[in-house]
Backbone as numpy.savetxt, mean C-alpha at the origin, in Angstrom:
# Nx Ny Nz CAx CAy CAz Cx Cy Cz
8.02 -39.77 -29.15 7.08 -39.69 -30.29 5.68 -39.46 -29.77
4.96 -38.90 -30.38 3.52 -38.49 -29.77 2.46 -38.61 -30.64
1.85 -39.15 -30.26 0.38 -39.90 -30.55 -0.87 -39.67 -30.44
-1.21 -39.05 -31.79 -2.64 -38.54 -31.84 -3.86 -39.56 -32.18
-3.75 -40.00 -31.75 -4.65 -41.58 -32.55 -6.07 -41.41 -31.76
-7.28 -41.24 -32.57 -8.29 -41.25 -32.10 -8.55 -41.95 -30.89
-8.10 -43.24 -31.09 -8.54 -44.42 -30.48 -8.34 -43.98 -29.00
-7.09 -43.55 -28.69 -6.18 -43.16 -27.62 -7.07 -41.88 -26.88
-7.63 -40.90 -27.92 -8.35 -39.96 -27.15 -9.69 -40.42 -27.04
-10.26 -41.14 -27.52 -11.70 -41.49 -27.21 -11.81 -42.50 -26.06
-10.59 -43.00 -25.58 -10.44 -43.98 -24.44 -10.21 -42.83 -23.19
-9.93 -42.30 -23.26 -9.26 -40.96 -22.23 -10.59 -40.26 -22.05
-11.06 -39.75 -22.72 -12.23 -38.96 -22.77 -13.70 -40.03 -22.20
-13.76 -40.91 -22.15 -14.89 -41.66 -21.94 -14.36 -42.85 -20.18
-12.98 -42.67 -19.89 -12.83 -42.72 -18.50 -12.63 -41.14 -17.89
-12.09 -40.46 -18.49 -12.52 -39.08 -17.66 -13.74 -38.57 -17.27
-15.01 -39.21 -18.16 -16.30 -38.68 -18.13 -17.09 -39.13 -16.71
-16.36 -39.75 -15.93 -17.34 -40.51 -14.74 -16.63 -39.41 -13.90
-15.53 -38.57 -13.49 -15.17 -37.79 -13.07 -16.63 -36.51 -13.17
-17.09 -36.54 -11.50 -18.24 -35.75 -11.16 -17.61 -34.00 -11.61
-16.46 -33.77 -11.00 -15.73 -32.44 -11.18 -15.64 -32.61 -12.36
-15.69 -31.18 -13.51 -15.66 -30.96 -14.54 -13.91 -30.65 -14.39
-14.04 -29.44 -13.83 -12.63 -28.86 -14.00 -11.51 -29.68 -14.03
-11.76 -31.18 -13.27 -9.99 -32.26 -12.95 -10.22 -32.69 -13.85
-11.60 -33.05 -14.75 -11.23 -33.87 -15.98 -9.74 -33.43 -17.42
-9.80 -32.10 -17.57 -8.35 -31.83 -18.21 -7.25 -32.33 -18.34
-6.75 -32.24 -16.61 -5.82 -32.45 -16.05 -5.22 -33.83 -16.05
-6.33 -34.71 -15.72 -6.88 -36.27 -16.02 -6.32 -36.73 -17.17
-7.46 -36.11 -18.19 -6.87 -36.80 -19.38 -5.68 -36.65 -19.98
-5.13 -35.45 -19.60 -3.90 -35.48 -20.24 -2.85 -36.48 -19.64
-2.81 -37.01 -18.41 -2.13 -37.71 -17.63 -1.97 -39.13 -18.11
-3.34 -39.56 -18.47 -3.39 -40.67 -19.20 -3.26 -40.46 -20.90
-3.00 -39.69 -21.33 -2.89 -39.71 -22.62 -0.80 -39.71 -22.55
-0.50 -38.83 -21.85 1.00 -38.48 -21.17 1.43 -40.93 -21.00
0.85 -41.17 -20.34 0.62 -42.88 -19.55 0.35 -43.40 -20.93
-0.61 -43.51 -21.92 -0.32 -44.18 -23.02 0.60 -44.02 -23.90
0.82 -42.84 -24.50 1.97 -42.52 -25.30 3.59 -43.08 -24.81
3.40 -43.11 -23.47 4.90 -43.50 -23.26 5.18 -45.42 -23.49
3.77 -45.63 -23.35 3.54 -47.07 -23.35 3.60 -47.33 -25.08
2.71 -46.65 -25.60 2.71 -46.87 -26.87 4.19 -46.62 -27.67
4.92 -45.57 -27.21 6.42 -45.30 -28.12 7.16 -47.02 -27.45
7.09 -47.14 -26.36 7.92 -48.17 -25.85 7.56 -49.66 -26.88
6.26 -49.70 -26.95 5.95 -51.13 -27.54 6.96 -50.53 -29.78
6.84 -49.70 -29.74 7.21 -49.55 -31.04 8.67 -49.61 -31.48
9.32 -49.69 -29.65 10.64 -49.37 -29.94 11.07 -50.84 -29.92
10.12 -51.76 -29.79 10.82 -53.23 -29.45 10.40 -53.87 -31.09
9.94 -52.85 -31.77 9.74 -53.33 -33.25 8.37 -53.73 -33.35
7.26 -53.60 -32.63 5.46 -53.40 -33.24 5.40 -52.63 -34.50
4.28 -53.14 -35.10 3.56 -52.23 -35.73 3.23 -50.87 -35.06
2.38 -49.66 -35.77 1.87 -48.84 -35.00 0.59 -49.42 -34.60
-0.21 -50.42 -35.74 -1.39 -50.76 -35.14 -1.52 -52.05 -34.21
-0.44 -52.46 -34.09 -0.46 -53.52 -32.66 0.02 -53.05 -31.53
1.13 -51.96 -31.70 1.57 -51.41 -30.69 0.17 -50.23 -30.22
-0.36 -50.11 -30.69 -1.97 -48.86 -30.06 -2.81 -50.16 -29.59
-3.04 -51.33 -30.24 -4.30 -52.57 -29.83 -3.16 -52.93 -28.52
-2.46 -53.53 -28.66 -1.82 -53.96 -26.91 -1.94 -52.94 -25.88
-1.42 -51.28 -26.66 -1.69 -50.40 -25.14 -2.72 -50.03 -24.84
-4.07 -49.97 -25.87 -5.05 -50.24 -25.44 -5.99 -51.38 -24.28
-4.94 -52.45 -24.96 -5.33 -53.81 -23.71 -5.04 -53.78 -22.36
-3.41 -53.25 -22.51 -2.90 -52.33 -20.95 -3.44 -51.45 -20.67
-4.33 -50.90 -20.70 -5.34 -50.06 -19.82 -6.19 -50.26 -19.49
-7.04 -51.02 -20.15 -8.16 -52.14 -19.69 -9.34 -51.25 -19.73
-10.41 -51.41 -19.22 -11.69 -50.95 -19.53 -12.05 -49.76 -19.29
-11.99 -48.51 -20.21 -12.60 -47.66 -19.70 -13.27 -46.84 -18.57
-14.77 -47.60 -18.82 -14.97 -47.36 -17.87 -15.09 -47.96 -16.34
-13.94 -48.94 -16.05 -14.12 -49.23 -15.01 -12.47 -48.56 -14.38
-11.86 -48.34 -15.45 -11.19 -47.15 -15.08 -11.52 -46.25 -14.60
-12.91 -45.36 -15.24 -13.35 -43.93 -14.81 -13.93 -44.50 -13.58
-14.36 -45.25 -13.00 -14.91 -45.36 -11.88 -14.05 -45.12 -10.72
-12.84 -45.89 -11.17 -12.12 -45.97 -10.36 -11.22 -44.20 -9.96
-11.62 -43.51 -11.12 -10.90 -42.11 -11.00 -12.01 -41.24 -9.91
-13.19 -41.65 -10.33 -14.53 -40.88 -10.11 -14.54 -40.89 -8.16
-14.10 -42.33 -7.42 -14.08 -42.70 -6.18 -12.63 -41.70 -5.90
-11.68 -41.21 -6.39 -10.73 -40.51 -6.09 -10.45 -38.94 -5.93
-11.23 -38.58 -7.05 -11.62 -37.49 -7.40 -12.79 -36.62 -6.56
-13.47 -36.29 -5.75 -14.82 -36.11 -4.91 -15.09 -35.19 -5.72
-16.10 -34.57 -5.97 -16.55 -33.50 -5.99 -16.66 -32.56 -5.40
-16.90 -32.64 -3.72 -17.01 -31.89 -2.88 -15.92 -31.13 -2.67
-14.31 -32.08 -2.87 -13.07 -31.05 -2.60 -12.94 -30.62 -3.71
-13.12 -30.39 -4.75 -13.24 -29.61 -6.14 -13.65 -28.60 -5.98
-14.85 -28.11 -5.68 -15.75 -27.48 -5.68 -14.91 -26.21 -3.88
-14.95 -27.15 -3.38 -14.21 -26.77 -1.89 -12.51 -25.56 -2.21
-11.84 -26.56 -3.03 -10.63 -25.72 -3.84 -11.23 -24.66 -4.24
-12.28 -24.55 -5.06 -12.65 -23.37 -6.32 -13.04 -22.57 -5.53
-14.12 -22.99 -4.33 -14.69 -21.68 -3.21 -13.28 -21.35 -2.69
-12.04 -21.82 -2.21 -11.25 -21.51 -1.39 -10.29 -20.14 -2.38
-10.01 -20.49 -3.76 -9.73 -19.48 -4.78 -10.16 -18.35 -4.88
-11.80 -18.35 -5.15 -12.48 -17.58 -5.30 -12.68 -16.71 -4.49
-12.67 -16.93 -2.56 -12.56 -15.97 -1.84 -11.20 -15.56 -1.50
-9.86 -16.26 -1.68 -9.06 -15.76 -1.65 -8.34 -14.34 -2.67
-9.06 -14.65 -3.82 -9.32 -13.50 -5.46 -9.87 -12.60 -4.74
-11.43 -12.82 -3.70 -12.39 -11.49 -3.33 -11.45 -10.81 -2.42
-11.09 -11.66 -1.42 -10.30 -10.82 -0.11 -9.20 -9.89 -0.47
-7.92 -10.70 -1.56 -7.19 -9.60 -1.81 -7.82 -8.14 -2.74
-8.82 -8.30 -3.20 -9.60 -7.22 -4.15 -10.18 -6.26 -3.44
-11.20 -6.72 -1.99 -11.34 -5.75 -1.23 -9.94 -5.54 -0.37
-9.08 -6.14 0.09 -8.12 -5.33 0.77 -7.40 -4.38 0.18
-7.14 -4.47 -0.89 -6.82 -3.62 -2.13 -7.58 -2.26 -2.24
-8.69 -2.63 -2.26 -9.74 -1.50 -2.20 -9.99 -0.57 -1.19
-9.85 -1.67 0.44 -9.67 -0.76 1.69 -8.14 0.20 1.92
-7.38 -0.71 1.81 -6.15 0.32 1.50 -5.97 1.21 0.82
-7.01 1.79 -0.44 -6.49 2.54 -1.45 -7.85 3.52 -0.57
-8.86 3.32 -0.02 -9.93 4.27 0.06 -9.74 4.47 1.79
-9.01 3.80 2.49 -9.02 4.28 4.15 -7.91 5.91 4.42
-8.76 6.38 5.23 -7.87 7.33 5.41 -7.30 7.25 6.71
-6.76 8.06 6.81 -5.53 7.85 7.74 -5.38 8.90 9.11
-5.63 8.53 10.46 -5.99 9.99 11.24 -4.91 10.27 11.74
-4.37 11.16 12.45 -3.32 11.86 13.41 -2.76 10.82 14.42
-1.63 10.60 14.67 -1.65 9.98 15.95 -2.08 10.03 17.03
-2.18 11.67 17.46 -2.80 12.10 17.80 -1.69 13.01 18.98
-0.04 12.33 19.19 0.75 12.67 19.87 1.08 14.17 19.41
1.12 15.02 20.32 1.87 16.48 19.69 0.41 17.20 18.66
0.00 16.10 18.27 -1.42 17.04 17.68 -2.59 18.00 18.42
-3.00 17.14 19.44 -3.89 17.47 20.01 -3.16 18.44 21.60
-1.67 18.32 21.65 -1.45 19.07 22.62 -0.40 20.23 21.63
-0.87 21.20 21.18 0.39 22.15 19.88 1.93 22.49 20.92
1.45 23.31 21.93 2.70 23.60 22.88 2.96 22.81 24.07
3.34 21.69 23.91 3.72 21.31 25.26 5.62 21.74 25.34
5.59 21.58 26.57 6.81 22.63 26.60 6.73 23.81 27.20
5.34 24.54 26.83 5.23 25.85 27.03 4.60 25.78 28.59
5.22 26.16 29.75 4.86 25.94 31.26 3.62 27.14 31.29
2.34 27.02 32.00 1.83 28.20 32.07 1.03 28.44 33.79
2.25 27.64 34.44 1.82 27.82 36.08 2.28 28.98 36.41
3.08 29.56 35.69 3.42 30.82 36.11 3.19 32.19 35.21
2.61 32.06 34.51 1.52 32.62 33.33 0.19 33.39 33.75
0.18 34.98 33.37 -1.09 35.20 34.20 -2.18 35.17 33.44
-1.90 34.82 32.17 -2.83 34.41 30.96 -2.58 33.61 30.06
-3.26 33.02 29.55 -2.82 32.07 28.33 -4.05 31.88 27.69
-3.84 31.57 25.86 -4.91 31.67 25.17 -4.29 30.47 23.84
-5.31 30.01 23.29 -4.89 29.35 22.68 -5.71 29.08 21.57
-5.49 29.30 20.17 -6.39 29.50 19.15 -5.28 28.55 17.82
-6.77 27.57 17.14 -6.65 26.57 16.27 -7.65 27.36 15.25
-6.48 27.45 13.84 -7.43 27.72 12.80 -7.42 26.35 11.46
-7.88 26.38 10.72 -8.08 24.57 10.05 -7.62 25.32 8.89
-6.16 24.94 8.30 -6.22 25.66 6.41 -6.70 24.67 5.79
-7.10 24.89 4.83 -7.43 24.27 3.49 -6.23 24.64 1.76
-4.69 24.52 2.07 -4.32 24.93 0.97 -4.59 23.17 -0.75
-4.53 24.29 -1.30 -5.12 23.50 -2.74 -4.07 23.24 -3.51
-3.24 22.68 -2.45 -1.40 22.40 -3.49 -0.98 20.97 -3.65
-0.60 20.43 -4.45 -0.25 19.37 -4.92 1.33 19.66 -6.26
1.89 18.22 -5.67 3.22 18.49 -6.89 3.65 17.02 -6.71
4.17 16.83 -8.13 4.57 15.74 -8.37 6.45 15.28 -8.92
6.49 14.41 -8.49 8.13 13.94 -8.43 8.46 12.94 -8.47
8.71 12.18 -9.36 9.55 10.40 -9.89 8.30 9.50 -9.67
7.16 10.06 -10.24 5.50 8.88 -10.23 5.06 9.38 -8.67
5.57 10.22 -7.90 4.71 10.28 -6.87 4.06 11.37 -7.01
3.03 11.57 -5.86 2.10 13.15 -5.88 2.21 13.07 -4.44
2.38 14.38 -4.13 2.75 15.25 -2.95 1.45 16.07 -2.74
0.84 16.09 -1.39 -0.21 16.79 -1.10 -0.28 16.71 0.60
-1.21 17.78 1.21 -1.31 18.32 2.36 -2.36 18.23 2.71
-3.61 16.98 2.81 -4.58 16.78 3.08 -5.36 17.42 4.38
-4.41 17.94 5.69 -4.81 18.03 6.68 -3.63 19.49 7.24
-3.96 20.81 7.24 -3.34 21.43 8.14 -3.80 22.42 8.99
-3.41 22.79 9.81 -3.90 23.39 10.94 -2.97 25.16 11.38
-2.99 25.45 12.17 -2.31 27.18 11.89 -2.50 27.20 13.48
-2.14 27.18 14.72 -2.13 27.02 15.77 -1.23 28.14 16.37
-1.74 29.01 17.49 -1.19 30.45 18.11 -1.33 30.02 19.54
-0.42 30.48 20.25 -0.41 30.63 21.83 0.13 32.07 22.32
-0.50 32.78 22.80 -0.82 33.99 23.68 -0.44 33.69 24.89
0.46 34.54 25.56 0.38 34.37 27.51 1.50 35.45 27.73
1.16 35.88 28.73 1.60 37.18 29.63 2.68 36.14 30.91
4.14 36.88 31.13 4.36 36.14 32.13 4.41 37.39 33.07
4.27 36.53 34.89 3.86 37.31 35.42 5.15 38.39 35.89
6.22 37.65 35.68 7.67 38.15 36.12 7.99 39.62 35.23
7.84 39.30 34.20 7.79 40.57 33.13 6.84 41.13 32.50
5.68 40.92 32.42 4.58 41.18 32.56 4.46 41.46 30.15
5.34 40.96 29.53 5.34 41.49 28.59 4.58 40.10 27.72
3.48 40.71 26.76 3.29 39.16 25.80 3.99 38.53 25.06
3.71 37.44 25.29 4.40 36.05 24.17 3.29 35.52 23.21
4.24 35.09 22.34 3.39 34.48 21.16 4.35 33.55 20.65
3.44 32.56 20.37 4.32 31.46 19.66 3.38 30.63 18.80
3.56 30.42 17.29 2.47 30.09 16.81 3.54 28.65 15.74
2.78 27.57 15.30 3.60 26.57 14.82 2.33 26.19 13.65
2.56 25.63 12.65 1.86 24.92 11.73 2.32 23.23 11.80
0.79 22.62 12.17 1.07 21.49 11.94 0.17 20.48 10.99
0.52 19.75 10.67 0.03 19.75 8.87 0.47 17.53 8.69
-0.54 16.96 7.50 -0.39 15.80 7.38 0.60 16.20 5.91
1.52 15.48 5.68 2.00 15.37 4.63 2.03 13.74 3.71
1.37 13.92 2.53 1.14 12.46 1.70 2.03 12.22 0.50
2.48 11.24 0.63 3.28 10.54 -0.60 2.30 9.54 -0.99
1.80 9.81 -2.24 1.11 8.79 -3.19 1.69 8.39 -4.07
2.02 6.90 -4.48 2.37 6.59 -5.64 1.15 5.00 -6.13
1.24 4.74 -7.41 0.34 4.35 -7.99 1.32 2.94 -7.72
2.22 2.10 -7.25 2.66 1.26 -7.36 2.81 0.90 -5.71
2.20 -0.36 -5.05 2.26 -1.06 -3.69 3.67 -0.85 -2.68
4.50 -1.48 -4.00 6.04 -1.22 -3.32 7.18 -0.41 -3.71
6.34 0.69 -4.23 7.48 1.61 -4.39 7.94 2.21 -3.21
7.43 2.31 -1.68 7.81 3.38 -0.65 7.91 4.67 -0.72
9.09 5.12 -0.50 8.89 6.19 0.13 10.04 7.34 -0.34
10.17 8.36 -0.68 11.50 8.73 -1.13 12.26 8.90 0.03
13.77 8.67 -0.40 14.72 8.69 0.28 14.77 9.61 1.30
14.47 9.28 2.25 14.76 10.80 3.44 13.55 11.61 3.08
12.41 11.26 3.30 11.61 12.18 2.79 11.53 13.12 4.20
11.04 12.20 4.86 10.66 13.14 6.56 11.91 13.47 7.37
13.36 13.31 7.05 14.10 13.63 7.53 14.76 14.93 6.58
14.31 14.85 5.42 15.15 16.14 4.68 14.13 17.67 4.43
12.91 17.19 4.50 11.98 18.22 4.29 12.12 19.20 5.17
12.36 20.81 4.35 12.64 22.01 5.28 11.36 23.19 4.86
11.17 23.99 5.66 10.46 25.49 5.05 11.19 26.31 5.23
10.64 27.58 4.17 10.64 28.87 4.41 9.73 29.56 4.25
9.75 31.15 5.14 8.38 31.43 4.72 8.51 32.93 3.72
7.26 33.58 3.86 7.50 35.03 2.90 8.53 35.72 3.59
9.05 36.01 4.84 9.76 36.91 5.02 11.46 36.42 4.70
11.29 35.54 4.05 12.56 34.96 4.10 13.14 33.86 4.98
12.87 33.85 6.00 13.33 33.13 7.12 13.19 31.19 6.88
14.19 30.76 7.28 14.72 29.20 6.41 14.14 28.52 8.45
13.13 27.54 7.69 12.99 26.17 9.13 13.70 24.99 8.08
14.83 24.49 9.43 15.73 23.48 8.67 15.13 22.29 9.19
14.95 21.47 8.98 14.74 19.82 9.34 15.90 19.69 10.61
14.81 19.21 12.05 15.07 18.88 12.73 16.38 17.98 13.25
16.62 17.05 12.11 17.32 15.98 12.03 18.46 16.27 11.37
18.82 17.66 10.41 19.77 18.15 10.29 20.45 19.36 10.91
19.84 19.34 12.11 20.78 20.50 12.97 21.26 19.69 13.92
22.51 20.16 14.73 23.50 19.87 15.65 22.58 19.52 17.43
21.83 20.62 17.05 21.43 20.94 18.63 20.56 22.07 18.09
19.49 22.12 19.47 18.03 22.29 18.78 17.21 22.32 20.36
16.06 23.26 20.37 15.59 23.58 21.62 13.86 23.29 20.72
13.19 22.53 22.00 11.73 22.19 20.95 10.93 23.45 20.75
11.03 24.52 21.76 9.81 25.55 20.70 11.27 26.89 20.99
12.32 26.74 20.98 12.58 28.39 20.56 13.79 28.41 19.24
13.21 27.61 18.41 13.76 27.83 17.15 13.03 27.23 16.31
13.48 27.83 14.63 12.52 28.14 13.62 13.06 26.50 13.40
11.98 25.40 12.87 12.29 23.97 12.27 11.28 23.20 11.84
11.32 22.06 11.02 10.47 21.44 10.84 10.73 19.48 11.73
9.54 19.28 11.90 9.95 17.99 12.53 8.62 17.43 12.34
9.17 15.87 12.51 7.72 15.03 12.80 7.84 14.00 13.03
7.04 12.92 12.71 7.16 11.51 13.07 6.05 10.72 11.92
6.25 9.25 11.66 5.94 8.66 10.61 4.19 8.58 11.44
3.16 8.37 11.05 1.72 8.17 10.75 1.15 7.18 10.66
1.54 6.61 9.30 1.02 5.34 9.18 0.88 5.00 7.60
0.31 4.23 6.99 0.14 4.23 5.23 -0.83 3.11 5.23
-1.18 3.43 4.07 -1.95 2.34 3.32 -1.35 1.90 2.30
-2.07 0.81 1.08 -1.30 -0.04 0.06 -0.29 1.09 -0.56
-1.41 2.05 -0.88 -0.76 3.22 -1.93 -0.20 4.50 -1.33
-0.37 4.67 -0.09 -0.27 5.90 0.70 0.46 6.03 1.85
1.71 6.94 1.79 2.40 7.44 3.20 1.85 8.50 3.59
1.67 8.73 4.67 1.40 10.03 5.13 2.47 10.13 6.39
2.97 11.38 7.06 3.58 11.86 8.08 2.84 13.08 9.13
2.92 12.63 9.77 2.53 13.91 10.70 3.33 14.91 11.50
3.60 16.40 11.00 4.46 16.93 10.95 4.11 18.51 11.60
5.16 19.38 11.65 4.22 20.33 11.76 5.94 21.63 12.33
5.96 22.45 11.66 6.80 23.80 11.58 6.67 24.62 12.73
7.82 24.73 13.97 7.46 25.19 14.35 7.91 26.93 14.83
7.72 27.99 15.63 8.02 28.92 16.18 8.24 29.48 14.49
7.06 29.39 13.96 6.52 30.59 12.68 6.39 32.24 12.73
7.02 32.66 12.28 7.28 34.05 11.83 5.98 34.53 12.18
5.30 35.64 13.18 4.17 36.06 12.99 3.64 37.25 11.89
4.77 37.87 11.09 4.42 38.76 10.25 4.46 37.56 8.77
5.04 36.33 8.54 4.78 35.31 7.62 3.73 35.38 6.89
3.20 35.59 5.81 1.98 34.99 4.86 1.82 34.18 4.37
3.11 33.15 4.37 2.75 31.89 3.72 4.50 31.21 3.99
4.39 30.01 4.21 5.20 28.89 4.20 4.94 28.11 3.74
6.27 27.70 3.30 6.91 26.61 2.01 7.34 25.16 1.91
6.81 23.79 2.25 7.41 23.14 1.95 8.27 22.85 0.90
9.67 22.44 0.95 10.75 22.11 0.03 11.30 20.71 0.56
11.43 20.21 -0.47 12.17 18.57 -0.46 13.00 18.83 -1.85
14.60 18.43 -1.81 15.21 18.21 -2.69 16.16 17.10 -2.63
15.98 15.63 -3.31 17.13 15.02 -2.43 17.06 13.67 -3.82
17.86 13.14 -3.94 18.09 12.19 -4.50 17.47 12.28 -6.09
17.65 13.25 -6.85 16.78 13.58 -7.97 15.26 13.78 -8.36
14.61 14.15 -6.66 13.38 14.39 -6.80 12.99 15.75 -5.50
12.54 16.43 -6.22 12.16 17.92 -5.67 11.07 18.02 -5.90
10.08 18.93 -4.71 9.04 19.26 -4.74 8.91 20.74 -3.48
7.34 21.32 -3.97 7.65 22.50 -2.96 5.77 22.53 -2.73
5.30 22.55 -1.66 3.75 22.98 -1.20 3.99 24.00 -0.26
3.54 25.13 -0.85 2.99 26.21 -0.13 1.90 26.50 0.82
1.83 26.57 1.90 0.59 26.87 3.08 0.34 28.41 3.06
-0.85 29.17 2.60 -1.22 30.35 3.34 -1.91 30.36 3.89
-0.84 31.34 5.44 -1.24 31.75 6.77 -2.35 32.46 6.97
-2.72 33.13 5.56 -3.48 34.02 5.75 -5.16 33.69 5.21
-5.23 32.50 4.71 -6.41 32.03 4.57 -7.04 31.82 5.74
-8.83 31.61 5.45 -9.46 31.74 6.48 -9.75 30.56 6.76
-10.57 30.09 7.63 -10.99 28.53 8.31 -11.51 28.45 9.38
-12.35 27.34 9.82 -12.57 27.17 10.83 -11.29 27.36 12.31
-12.37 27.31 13.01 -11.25 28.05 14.34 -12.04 27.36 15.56
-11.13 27.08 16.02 -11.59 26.19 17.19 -10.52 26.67 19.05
C-alpha cells in the first residue's frame, strides 16, 4: 500500500535538505519515503489506525533533522560533484573521439605505394624511367547504406630498354585508395569486399581479383590486388592498385558484385594531373 501523506513527505524533504549535493537529494528521499511506507503498511497490518500507524512511524524515524545531519556527514559534496566531472568528461571524450574518427583521414601504408614496380630488376636495364601522374576521378556509388568512392589515385608507367634485346618495355599499373562509408559504427565492411573486387578496362580486357585466380605472377598479368589500410569510426579504406594496364586503355572499371550489393567506379586514364 503506498502512502502519500504529507506528513511523510515533509519529513523526507526537510532531512534531505542538509544534504550539501543537490543531485543525491532525489535519490535520498525516495529511499526513505520507500523505509517509511514499508514501516507504515506493516504497523496497519497489525490493525492501527492510519493515523497512529503514520504518528508511531513518524516516532521511528526520529528527528529530522538530526537525521539529515547524519545523511549530510555521508553524502560529501566533493564526491558528487567529482562523479558529475567524471560523467561529464567521459560524455566530452566519447564526442570528440567520435568527431576525430569521422574527420581523420587516412594515409597509404605506404608498402607497394611508394615503390609501384618492385619486381621489375633494372641492373641489367640500359634505361629506366619512371613517371607518376595523380587522377582526380569524380565517381562515387552507393550499395546497402554504403557509399563507394576513390579518394586517392595515381596512374604510374615504367619505361626501360633491356640490354640483351635492346627492345622497350612498358608496364604501367593504377594504384588507387578505395572507401567504404557507411553512416552506422558497426556495420563493417561488405562481404569480400577487397577480395572480390575486379576491373575492366575500355578495350575490353577483364583484371580478376588476385585472390580468385589459381596462380598468378606479380607484374606479368592483368589483376587487381591489395591489402587492408586502416578505418576510422565510419570509414574503411583499402589500398589497392590494378596492375599490368592495357596501354591503349582510356579508362578502367571498378566492379564489385557479391552478396546483393554491386557497385562500379570508373578511373580515366586519360585525365590530366599532376606528375611527379
Amino acid at each position: 500500500m503506498r502512502n502519500d501523506r504529507l506528513a511523510f513527505q515533509s519529513w523526507c524533504s526537510r532531512a534531505t535538505a542538509h544534504i550539501r549535493f543537490k543531485a543525491d537529494r532525489p535519490a535520498v528521499e525516495q529511499e526513505l519515503m520507500e523505509h517509511m511506507e514499508d514501516h507504515f503498511n506493516a504497523l496497519l497490518q497489525e490493525g492501527l489506525t492510519l493515523q497512529e500507524a503514520e504518528r508511531q512511524t513518524l516516532c521511528a524515524m526520529g528527528d529530522a533533522d538530526e537525521t539529515g545531519a547524519a545523511l549530510a556527514k555521508v553524502h560529501k559534496p566533493y564526491l558528487g560533484w567529482l562523479y558529475l566531472a567524471a560523467k561529464w568528461l567521459v560524455a566530452l571524450s566519447a564526442v570528440l573521439l567520435f568527431m576525430v574518427s569521422c574527420s581523420t583521414g587516412l594515409d597509404f601504408s605506404g608498402y607497394g605505394f611508394s615503390e609501384p614496380f618492385q619486381g621489375l630488376s633494372t641492373e641489367s636495364d640500359e634505361t629506366y624511367r619512371r613517371e607518376v601522374t595523380y587522377l582526380y576521378p569524380d565517381c562515387t556509388d552507393e550499395c546497402n547504406g554504403y557509399t563507394f568512392s576513390l579518394p586517392v589515385v595515381t596512374h604510374r608507367r615504367g619505361t626501360w630498354t633491356e640490354k640483351q634485346e635492346g627492345m622497350p618495355q612498358t608496364y604501367e599499373a593504377v594504384y588507387f585508395v578505395l572507401e567504404a562509408a557507411h553512416p552506422l559504427p558497426w556495420a563493417g565492411t561488405p562481404e569480400g569486399l577487397r577480395t572480390s573486387i575486379y576491373a575492366v578496362d575500355s578495350e575490353g580486357n577483364l583484371y580478376p581479383n588476385r585472390s580468385q585466380k589459381v596462380s598468378h605472377s606479380d607484374y606479368e598479368e592483368r589483376e587487381v590486388c591489395g591489402n587492408p589500410d586502416g578505418r576510422t569510426l565510419l570509414r574503411y579504406r583499402f589500398e589497392m592498385w590494378i596492375s599490368t594496364i592495357d596501354p591503349d586503355a582510356e579508362w578502367v572499371e571498378l566492379r564489385y558484385e557479391r552478396m546483393g550489393c554491386s557497385f562500379a567506379l570508373r578511373i580515366d586514364l586519360t585525365e590530366g594531373g599532376d606528375a611527379a
